[in-house]
N, C-alpha and C positions, 0 to 999 in steps of 0.2 A: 783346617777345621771347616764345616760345613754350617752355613748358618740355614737354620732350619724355622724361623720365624721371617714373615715378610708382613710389610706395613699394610692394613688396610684399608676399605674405603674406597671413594671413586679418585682422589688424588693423593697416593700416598707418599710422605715425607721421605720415604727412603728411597733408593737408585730400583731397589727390587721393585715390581709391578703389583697390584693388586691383584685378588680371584678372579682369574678372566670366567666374561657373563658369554654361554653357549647354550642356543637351542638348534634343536632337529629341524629340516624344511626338506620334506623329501627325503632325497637318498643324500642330502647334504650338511653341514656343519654350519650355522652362523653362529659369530661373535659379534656383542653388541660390546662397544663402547662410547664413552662421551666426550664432546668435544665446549671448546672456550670460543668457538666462532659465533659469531654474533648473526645470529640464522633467525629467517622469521617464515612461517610457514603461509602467510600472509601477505607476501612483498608484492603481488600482483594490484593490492588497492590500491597504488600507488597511483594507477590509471587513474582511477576516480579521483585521488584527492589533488592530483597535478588540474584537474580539471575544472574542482570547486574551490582553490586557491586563486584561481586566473577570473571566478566570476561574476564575484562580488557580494556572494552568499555571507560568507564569514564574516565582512565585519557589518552587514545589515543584523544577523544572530545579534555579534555584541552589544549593537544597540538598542538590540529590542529585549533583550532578555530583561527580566525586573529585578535581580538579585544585586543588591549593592556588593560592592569589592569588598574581600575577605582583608582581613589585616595581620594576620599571621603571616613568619615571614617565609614558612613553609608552605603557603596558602598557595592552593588551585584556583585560577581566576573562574569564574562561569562560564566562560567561553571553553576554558581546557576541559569544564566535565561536560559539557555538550555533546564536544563536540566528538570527544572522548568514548561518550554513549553511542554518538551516532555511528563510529567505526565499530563499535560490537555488534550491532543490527546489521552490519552488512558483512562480518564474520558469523553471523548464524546466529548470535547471543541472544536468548528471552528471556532471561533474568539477569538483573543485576548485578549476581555473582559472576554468570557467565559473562557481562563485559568485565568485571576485577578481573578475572583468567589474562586478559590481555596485556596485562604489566609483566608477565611474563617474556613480552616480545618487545623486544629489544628497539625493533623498528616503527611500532607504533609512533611517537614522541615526534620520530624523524619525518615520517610520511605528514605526520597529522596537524603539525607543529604548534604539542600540545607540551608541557612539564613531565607530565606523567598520566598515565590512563589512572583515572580515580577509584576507589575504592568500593565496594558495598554499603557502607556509610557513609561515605560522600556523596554518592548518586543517592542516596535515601532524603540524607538532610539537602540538596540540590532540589530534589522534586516537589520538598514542603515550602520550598520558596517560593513557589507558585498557589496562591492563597486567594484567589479571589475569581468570580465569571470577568470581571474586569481587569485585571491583571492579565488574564490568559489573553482575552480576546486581543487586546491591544500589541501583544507580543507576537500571535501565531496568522494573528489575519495580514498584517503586514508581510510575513515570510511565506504566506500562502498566496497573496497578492505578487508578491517578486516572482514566483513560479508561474504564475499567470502571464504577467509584462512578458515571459520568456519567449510564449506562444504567438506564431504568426496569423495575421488575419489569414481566412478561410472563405473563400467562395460559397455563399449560401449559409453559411456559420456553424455554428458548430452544436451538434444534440449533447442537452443535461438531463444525466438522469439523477434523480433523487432515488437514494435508499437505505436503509437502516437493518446494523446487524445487532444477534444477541453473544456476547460474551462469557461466555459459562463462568464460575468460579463456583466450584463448589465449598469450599470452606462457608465464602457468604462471610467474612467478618470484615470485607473494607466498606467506608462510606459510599453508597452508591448501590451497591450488591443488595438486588432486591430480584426478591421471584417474579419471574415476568414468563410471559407463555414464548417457549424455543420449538424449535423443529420435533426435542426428544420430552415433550411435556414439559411443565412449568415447574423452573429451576433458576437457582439463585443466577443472576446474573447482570450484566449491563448494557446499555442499550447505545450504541452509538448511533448519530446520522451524520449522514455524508453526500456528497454529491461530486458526480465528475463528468467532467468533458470526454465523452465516448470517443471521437475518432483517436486519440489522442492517448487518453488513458492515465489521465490527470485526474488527481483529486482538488477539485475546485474549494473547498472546504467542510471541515470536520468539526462537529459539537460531537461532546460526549454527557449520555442521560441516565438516571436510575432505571434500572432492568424492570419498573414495574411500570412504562411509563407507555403510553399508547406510541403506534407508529407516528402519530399526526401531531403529537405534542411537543409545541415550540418551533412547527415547520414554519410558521409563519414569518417569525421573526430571524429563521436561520436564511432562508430563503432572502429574506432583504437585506439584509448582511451580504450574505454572498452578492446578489445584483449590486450595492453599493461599489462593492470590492471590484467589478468585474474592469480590466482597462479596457480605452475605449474600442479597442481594434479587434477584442471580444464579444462578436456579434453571437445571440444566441438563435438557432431554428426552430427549435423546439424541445419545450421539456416534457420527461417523461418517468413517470411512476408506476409504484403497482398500487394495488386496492387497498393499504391501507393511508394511502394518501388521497385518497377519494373523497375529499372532506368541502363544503361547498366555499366556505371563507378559503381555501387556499385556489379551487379554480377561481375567483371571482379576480383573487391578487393575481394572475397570472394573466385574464383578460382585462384589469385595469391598465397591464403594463403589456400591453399589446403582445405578449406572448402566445404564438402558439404548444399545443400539448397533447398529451393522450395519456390517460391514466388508465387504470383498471379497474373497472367497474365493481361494486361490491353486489354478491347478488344478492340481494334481500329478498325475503317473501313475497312482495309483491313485484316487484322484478323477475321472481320465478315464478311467477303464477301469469304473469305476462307470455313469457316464454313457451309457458304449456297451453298455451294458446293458439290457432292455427295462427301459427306465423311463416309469415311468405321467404321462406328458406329459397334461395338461390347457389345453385352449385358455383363452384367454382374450376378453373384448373389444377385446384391440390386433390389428389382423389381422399375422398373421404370427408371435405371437410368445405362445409356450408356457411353461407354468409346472410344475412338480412338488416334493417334499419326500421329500428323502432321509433316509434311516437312518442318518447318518455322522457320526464327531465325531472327530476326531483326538485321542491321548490328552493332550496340554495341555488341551485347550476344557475352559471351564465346562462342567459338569452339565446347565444352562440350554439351550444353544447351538442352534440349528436350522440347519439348513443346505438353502437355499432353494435350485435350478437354475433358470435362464431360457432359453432357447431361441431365437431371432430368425429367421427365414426370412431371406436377405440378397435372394434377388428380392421381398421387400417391404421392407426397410432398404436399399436402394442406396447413401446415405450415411452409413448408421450407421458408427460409429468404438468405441462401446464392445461389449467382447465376445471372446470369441478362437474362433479357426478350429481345427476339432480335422480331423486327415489323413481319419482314420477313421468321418467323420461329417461330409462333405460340403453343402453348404448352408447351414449355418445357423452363428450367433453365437453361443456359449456364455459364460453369466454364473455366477458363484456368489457367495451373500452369506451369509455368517455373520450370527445376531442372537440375542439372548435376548428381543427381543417377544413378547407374549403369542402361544401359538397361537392364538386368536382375529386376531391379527391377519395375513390372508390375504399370500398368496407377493405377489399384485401390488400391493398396498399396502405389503408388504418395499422392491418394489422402485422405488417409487414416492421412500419415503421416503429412500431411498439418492440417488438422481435428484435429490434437494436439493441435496447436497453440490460441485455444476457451479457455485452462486454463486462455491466456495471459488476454484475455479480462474481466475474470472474475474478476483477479487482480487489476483490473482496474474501475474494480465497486467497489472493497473491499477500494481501496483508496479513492473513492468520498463519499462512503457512510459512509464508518468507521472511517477514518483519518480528512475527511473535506477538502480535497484539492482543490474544487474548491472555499471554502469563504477563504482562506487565501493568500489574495494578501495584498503588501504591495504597499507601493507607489510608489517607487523604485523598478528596474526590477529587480536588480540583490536580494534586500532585499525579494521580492518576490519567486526567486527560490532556496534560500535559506531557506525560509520558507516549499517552497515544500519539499524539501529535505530531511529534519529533519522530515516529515511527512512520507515521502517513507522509510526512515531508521528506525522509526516506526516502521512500518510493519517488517523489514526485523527481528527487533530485536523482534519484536513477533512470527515470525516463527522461530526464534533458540530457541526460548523459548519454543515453541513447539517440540522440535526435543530434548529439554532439557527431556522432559519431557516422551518422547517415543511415540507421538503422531504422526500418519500417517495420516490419515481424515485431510482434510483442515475443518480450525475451522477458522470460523470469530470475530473480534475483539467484535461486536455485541453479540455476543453468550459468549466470555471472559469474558464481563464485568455482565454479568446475573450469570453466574458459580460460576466468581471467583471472579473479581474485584469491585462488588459492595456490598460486605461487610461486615455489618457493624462493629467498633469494637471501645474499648475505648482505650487511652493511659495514662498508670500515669507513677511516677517515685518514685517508693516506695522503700528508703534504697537504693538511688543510683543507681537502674536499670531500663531500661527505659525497659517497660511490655505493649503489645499490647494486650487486648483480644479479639479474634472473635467473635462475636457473630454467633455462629454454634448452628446448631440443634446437637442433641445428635447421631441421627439418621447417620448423614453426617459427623463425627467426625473423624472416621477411615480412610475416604478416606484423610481430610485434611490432618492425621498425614501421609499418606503414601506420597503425594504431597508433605510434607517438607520435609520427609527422601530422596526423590529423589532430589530434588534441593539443596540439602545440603550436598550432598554425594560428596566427593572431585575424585571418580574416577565414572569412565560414567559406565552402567550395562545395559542390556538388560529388568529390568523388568520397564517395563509402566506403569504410571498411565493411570487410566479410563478418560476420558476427561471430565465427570462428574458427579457430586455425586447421589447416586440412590434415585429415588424421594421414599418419602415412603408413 
């Protein structure tokens, strides 16, 4: 007799097999089936976390985090949902579902050595445990500080740029979320400031602000914060803004502390009416683009203060974007930079060194794009810039990872996860050892082995890994 029923599903009880799963590809057949191997599409982080195990990150977290110990005997300690979140951000995750996704992989726990990746309510009620400016500050400036310590003195020091983004949310229903004027008109949003070490590409420290809140508002005291924080072998050269930090109590704090700077001038009425004035325009070697040095200081500026114009012909900038168009003086792109640089040091070398400060913004696309900072709000303000945070620190800990590594080129988190962190590899535990394998081409094998001999090596050496493996 023929038996004519078989068991289904993806493991079925009887010796007969399941409905084998078949699509088309080409002029060929595939058959999918599933497998009990303990596979993680993610095995390549392991790089990184072999990295921030060995460097004293993790248990600095512990003791800074403010959440008292869970008492359940199922409980997630603070440290496992941290840390837990900070491996979804560097799996691609911008919401907190999308790190829940990761309990799926098997290897998480093992790479991370966490209990379990937490939940979408876990990481919710995690973030409300952050409940105060005081709370946060004392938790994030310490881990923003450790990132700093990392950094070597620098010949001449090193340029800060100040600057501040707008975070869209359109809903507009968490604390915070207020219309503030964006790039695409004024729209619910929030306002972070930030500032970083340009050659470098460090975020030296993060405040997060309500979206209706001026550029200038709170710099004061963000700024002595960070100087506070800086260690000593963190000499700074000069900082540097754009015009909405053109404010006269923030140069004044910058020449009380013997800072030099270069901001960006705001043009006001009478600053443009200066301008329309014959002013002694002096070419330069850019073609198209004139330079002069006015007699003007508004009455806040330091004593110090110079106030440099730049000029752009736009039929030679066709795509220029920085500058503004004055009605009354057609043609060309108008710049202004506030500085206390030596007068020795010429208008286009002002404006040169101002022209550095374009790293900052990139930084700033590397956090929206790569880390997810604009979907991660929580409902709670402060739960909210704490999420930023942990996102900004992110980053930081992937540029010492790069500096771990010998890498100069700025490398995006996006480019990481192609190279290195996505993958694949299995985990067992055979005879007591817990055994990752990569799944590597043969081809790309050598470079693997020399990227672990580098990150493994207890004393630092000048030879570089390649940033990545040679296609073949």
């Amino acid at each position: 007799m023929n038996k004519t029923d078989q068991s289904a599903g993806t493991s079925p009880t009887h010796q007969t097999v399941a409905p084998k799963i078949q699509f088309q590809s080409a002029n060929k057949s595939i058959q999918i089936e599933f497998t009990d191997q303990k596979l993680s599409p993610h095995a390549g982080t392991a790089t990184f976390w072999s990295f921030l195990h060995g460097s004293g990150w993790i248990p600095l977290l512990e003791k800074c985090l403010p959440h008292p110990l869970p008492k359940s005997n199922n409980h997630l300690t603070p440290l496992c949902k941290a840390l837990g979140f900070v491996q979804g951000l560097l799996c691609g995750a911008k919401k907190f579902t999308h790190v829940a996704y990761l309990r799926r992989d098997p290897m998480v726990p093992e790479m991370v050595g966490i209990k379990r990746v937490p939940s979408q309510s876990v990481l919710t009620r995690f973030f409300q445990g952050f409940s105060s400016a005081g709370g946060n500050l004392s938790c994030f400036r310490r881990l923003f500080g450790w990132c700093l310590e990392r950094l070597p003195s620098r010949p001449g020091g090193y340029a800060l740029d100040l600057d501040s983004t707008r975070l869209l949310h359109e809903d507009g229903h968490q604390q915070g979320v207020a219309v503030g004027y964006t790039r695409v008109g004024t729209k619910p949003c929030l306002h972070p400031l930030l500032a970083v070490l340009s050659e470098v590409r460090l975020v030296a420290s993060f405040w997060l602000r309500p979206g209706n809140c001026s550029c200038a508002n709170n710099v004061a005291s963000f700024f002595l914060d960070l100087w506070d924080n800086l260690p000593p072998q963190i000499q700074l050269r000069v900082v540097r803004a754009d015009s909405g930090f053109c404010v006269g109590g923030l140069l004044l704090l910058w020449e009380t502390l013997q800072l030099k700077f270069v901001v960006a001038a705001r043009l006001s009425r009478p600053l443009q009416g200066l301008i329309k004035k014959e002013t002694d325009w002096q070419a330069t070697e850019i073609k198209g683009t004139e330079v002069a040095e006015l007699d003007y200081r508004e009455k806040d500026w330091p004593a110090s203060a110079r106030l440099i114009v730049l000029r752009h012909r736009t039929t030679d900038k066709p795509g220029r974007t920085g500058g503004k168009m004055l009605l009354d003086c057609p043609g060309y792109l108008y710049q202004g930079l506030v500085t206390n640089l030596a007068p020795t040091q010429k208008p286009l070398a002002v404006w040169r060194e101002y022209n550095g400060r374009a790293a900052c913004e990139n930084i700033i696309k590397e956090l929206d794009a790569g880390y997810g900072l604009p979907d991660l709000a929580c409902q709670d303000f402060w739960g909210t810039e704490a999420a930023l945070s942990l996102g900004v620190l992110a980053h930081n800990l992937m540029v010492l990872f790069e500096r771990k590594l010998g890498w100069q080129e700025a490398v995006t988190i996006g480019s990481l996860r192609y190279w290195i962190f996505v993958t694949a590899g299995i985990i067992s535990h055979a005879q007591g050892r817990t055994t990752i394998k990569l799944a590597v081409p043969h081809k790309e094998r050598d470079w693997w082995q020399r990227l672990w001999e580098k990150l493994l090596s207890p004393f630092p050496n000048c030879n570089a890994v390649e940033n990545r493996p040679a296609l073949p």
